[in-house]
Structure formats: structure tokens, C-alpha cells
C-alpha positions in Angstrom: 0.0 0.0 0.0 0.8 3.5 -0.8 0.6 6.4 1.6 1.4 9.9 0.3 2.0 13.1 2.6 0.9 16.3 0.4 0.9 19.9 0.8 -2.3 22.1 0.4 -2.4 25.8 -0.6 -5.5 27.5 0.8 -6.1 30.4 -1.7 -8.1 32.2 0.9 -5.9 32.9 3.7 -2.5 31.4 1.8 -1.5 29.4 4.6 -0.6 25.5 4.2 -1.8 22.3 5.3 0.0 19.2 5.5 -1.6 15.9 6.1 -1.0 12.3 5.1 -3.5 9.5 3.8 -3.5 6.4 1.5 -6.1 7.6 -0.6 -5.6 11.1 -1.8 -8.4 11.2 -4.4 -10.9 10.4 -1.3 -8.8 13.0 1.2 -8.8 15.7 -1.3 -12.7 15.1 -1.8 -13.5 15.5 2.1 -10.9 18.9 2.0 -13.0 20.2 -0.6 -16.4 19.2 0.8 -15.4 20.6 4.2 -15.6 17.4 6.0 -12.0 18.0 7.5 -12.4 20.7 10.7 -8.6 21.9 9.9 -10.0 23.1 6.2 -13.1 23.7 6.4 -13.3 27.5 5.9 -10.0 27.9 4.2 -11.1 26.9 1.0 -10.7 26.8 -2.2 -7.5 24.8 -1.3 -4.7 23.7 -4.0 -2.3 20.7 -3.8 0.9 21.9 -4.6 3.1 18.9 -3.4 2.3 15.6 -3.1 5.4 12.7 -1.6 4.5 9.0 -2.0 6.0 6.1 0.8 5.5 2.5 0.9 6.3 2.7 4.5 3.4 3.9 6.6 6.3 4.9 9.5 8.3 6.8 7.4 5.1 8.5 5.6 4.0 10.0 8.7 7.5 11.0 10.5 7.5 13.1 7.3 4.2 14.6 7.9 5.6 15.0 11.4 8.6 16.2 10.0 6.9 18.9 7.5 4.6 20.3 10.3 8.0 21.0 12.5 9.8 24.3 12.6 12.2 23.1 10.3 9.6 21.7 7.9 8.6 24.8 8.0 11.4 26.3 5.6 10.5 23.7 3.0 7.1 24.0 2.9 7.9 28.0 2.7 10.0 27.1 -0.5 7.4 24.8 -1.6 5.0 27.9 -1.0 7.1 30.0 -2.9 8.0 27.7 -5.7 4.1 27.4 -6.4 3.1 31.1 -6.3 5.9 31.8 -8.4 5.0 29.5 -10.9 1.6 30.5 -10.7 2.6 34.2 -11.9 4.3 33.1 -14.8 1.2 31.4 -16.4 -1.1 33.1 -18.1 -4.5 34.0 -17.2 -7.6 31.8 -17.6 
């Protein structure tokens, strides 16, 4: 089995999320339907990095890892990365 730890860009108050599941499809359904308390009013939210273990230890001392202080600088990067990329695409 597969878990994946992702990162989620909430376009309303441009924080992040990070969470872990083995089902993103499903995970990223309940985000968007506001079944998750965390997310529910920081919507519309945006994966903008996704990792994928077969170990469901090292999955989540990732997650644990990402949600620390230094975690913090890569997600900020991540952030960054996304946001800049974002401005360089054209308009809809």
C-alpha cells in the first residue's frame, strides 16, 4: 500500500496544510467538501506537493517532520516555488 503526505495551498488565507492518507483522491474530496475541521473554511485549497512512501512509518515522520519548525522552511519554499509558478502562467 501507498501512503502519500501532500501539501495544500489555501487560496483564501495562503497558509498551508500538510496531512498524510492512503487515498488522496478520497482525502482531497473530504478537503474540498469541508468534512475536514482543519479546512473547512479555508477553501478553495490547492495541492501543490504531493510525496508517496511505501512505509506507513516513514510517511508519517515526514508529515511529522513537514509540520515541525524546520519543515517549516521547505514548505515555505514549496509555497514559494508554487506562487511563483503561478505568476508566470497566463490567465484563464
Amino acid at each position: 500500500m501507498q501512503y502519500i503526505v501532500y501539501i495544500l495551498f489555501s487560496e483564501k488565507d495562503r497558509n498551508l496544510y500538510t496531512g498524510c492518507t492512503n487515498d488522496l483522491g478520497r482525502r482531497l474530496e473530504n478537503h474540498r467538501t469541508g468534512k475536514v475541521p482543519a479546512t473547512k473554511n479555508r477553501g478553495p485549497l490547492t495541492l501543490i506537493h504531493q510525496e508517496t512512501f511505501t512505509d506507513k512509518t516513514a510517511a508519517f515522520n515526514r508529515e511529522r517532520f513537514l509540520k515541525s519548525l524546520w519543515g517549516g522552511r521547505f514548505k515555505k519554499k514549496v509555497r514559494t516555488a508554487y506562487l511563483q509558478s503561478r505568476a508566470k502562467s497566463p490567465p484563464r
